[in-house]
PLY file of the C-alpha trace (Angstrom):
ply
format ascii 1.0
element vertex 264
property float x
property float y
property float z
element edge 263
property int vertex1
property int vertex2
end_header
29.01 52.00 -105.49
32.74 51.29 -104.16
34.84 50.62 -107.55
36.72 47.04 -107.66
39.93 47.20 -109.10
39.92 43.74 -110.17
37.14 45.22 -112.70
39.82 46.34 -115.14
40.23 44.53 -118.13
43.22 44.19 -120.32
43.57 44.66 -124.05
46.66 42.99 -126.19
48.82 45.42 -128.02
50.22 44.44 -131.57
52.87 46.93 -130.65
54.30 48.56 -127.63
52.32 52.09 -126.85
53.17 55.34 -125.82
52.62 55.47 -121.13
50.07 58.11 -120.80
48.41 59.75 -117.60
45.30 57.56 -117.62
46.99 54.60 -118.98
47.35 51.07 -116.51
49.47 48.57 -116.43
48.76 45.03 -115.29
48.88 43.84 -111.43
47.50 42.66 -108.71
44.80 44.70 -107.06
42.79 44.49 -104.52
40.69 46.61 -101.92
41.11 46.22 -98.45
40.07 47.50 -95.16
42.55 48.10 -91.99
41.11 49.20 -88.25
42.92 51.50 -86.20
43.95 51.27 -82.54
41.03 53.65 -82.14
38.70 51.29 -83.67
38.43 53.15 -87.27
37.83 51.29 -90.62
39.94 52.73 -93.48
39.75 52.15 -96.89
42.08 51.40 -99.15
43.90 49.57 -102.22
46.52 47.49 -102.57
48.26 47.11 -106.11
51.06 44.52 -106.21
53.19 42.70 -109.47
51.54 40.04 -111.22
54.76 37.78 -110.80
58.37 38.18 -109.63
59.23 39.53 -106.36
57.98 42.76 -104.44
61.27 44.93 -104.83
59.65 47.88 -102.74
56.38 48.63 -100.98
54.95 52.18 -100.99
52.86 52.90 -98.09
50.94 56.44 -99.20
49.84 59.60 -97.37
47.96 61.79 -99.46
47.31 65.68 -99.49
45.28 67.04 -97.28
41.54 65.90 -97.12
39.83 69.04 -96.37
41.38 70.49 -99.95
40.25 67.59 -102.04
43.28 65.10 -101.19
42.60 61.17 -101.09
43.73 58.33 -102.38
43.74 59.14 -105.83
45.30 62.03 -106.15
47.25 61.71 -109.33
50.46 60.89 -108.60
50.02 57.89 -106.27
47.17 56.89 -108.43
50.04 56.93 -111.45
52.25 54.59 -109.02
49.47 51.97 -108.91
48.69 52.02 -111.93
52.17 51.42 -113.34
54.53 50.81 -111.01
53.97 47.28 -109.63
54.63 46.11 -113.58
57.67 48.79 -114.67
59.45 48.46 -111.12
57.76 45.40 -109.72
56.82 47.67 -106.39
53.88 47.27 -104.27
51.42 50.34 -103.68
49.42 50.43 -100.62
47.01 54.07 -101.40
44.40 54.09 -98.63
41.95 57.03 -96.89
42.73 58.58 -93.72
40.07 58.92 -91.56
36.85 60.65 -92.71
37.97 60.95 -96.22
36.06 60.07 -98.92
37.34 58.39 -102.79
35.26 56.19 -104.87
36.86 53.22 -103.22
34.73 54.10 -100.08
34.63 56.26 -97.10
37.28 55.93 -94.39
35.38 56.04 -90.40
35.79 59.42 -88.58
36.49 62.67 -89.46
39.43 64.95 -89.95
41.76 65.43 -86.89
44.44 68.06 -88.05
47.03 65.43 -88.14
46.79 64.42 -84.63
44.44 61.33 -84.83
45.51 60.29 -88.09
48.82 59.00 -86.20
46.60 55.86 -85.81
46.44 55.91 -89.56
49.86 55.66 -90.50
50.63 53.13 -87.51
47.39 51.49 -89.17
48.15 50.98 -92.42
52.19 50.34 -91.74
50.76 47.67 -89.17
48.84 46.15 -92.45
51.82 46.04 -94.73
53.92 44.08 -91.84
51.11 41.43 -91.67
51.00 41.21 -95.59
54.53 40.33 -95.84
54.94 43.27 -98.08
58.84 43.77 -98.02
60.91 46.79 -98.12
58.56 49.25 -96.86
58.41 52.98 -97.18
56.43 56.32 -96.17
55.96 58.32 -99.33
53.79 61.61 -98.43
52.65 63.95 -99.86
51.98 67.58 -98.63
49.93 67.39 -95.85
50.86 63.13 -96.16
54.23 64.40 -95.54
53.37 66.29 -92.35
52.18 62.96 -90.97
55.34 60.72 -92.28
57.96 63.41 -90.71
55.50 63.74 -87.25
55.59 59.37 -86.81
57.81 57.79 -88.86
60.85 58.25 -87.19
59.28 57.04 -83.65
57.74 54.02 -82.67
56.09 51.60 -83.32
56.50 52.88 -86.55
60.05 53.82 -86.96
61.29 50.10 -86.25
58.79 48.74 -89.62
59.92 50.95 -92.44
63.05 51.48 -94.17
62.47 55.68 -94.90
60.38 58.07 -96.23
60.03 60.05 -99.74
58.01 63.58 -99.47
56.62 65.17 -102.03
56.26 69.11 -101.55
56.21 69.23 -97.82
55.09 72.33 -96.38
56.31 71.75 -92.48
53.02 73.52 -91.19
52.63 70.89 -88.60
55.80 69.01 -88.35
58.14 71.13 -86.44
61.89 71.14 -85.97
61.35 68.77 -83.32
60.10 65.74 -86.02
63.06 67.25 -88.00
65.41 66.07 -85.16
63.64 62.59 -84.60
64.56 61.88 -88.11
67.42 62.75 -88.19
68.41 60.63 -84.68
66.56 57.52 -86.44
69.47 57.74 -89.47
67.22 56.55 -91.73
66.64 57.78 -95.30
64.91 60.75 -96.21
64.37 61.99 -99.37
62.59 65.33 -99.91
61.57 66.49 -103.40
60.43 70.68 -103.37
58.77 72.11 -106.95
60.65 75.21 -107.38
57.39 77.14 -107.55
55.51 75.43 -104.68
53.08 77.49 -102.55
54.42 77.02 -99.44
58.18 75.93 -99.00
60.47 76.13 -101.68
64.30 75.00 -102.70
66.33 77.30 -100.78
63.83 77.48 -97.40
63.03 73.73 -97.45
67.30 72.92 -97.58
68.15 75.29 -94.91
64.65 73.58 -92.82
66.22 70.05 -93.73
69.58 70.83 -92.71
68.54 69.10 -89.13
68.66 65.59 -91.46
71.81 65.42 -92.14
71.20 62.54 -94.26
68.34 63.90 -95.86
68.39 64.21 -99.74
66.96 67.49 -101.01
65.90 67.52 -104.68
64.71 70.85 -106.09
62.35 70.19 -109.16
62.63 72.96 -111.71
59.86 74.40 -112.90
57.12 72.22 -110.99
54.30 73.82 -108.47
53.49 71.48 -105.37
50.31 69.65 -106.82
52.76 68.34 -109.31
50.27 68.85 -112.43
52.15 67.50 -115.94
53.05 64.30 -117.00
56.49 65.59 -116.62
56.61 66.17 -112.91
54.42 63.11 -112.40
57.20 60.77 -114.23
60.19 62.95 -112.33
58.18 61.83 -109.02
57.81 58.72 -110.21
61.73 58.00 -111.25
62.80 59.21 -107.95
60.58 57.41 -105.66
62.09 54.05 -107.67
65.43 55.22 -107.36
65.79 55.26 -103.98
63.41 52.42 -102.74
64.52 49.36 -105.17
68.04 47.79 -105.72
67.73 48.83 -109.65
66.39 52.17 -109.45
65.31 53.70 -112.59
68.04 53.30 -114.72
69.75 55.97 -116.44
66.83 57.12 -118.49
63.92 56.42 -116.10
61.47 54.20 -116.04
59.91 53.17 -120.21
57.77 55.52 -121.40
56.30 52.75 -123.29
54.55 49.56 -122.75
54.06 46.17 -125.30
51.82 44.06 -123.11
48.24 44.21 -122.42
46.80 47.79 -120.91
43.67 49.45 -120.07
42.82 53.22 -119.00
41.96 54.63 -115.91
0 1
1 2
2 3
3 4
4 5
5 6
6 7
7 8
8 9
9 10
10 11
11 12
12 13
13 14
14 15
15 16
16 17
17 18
18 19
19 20
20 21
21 22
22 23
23 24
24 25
25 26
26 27
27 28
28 29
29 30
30 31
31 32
32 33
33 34
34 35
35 36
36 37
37 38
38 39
39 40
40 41
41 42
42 43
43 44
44 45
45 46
46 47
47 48
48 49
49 50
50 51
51 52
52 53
53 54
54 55
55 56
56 57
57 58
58 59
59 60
60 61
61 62
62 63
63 64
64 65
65 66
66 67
67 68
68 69
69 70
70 71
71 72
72 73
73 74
74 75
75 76
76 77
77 78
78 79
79 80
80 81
81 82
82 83
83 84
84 85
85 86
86 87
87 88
88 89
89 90
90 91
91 92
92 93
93 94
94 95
95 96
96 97
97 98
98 99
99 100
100 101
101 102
102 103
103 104
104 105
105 106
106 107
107 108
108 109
109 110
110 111
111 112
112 113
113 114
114 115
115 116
116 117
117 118
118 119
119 120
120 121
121 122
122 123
123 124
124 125
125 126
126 127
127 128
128 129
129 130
130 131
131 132
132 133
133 134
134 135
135 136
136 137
137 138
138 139
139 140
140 141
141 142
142 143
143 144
144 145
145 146
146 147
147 148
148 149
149 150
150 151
151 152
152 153
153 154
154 155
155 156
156 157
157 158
158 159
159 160
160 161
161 162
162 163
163 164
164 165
165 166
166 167
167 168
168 169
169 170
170 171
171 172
172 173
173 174
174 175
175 176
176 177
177 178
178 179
179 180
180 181
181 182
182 183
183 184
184 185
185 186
186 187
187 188
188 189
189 190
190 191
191 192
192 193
193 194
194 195
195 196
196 197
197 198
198 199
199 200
200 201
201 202
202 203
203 204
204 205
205 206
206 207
207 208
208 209
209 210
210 211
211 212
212 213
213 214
214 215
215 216
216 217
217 218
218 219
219 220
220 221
221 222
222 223
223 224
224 225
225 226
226 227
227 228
228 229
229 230
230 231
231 232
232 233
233 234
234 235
235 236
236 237
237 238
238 239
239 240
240 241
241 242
242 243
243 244
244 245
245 246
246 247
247 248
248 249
249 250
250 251
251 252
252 253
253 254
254 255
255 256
256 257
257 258
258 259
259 260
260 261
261 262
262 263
């Protein structure tokens, strides 16, 4: 049975509580369905403020399918859940092709990256027609192999403002994406756990070098599934800092929350 986010329902605090892994805030959520130039159906949710304006939109790639990534994997699921109320930015999480979540089952199967091109130009395509402002690739792992290989060429290029990766391994995005970006000018910020299991701080800034605008952060201490509260929030704090006008703020997003809330 395909879950409906809309199902949550919120409980009133006396008194603000402490943000925990499972813990979500209130917003706008929906599930929706996008078809690809190749005529696949994916599925997907879209989690937006409850009021006030859409400072940022998120547009998702997740890890890769074939090693248990999908929609939910934990740290965009965390963005849903909390930032459309703590940043008032829009999360668009959705399946690439043949990959399953309890939201449903995207059409097709795994392509290695290649077909899922239509994916990305899908689901960017979607966010246009919304009127979802401000929009940007954040991917992660093998989601970043697909944001570096078509985000900085058309028709996608000309629709978003950036990209944010999270631990990218550059298996299949060569030097050549590398360049693209880095002709495009646009923003690119790169965030590499110090222990990750396939490119780490020192390889990933001389591989990033090509961008010259590209922002390298090296995370102490965190692997590249980004397990820990702690690396979850750092993910969190940076992907708000560079997308929205406000950012963060000095001491990153609140920790705790005094309206209504439900768990995950």
């Amino acid at each position: 049975m395909t879950f409906d986010p809309a199902s949550f329902v919120f409980t009133p605090q006396d008194a603000p509580s402490e943000i925990r892994a499972s813990t979500v805030l209130p917003a706008k959520r929906e599930n929706v369905e996008f078809t690809t130039e190749d005529g696949k159906v994916l599925r997907g949710e879209l989690a937006m403020p409850e009021s006030g304006e859409i400072t940022a939109t998120l547009i998702t790639l997740h890890p890769l399918p074939t090693h248990g990534g999908f929609m939910d994997s934990h740290v965009y699921r965390k963005a849903s859940y909390r930032l459309p109320a703590l940043a008032g930015v829009a999360v668009l999480r959705f399946n690439t092709r043949g990959t399953q979540s309890p939201r449903g089952t995207s059409d097709g199967q795994f392509e290695e990256g290649i077909g899922e091109r239509y994916d990305v130009e899908a689901a960017v395509r979607f966010a246009v027609e919304r009127g979802l402002p401000n929009r940007w690739l954040v991917g992660w792992s093998f989601g970043t192999e697909l944001a570096l290989m078509y985000g900085a060429v058309e028709p996608v290029a000309a629709q978003i403002e950036g990209a944010v990766l999270l631990s990218p391994p550059l298996h299949r995005a060569t030097d050549v994406h590398l360049k693209e970006w880095a002709a495009s000018g646009k923003p690119l910020t790169v965030l590499v756990p110090e222990h990750d299991d396939y490119l780490q701080p020192p390889e990933a800034a001389q591989r990033f070098s090509l961008v010259p605008q590209a922002r390298l952060v090296g995370v102490d201490g965190a692997k590249h599934l980004w397990v820990g509260e702690k690396y979850a929030a750092r993910v969190l704090n940076e992907i708000v800092d560079d997308v929205t006008p406000a950012g963060a703020g000095v001491d990153g997003l609140p920790r705790e929350w005094a309206g209504p809330v439900t768990t995950g």
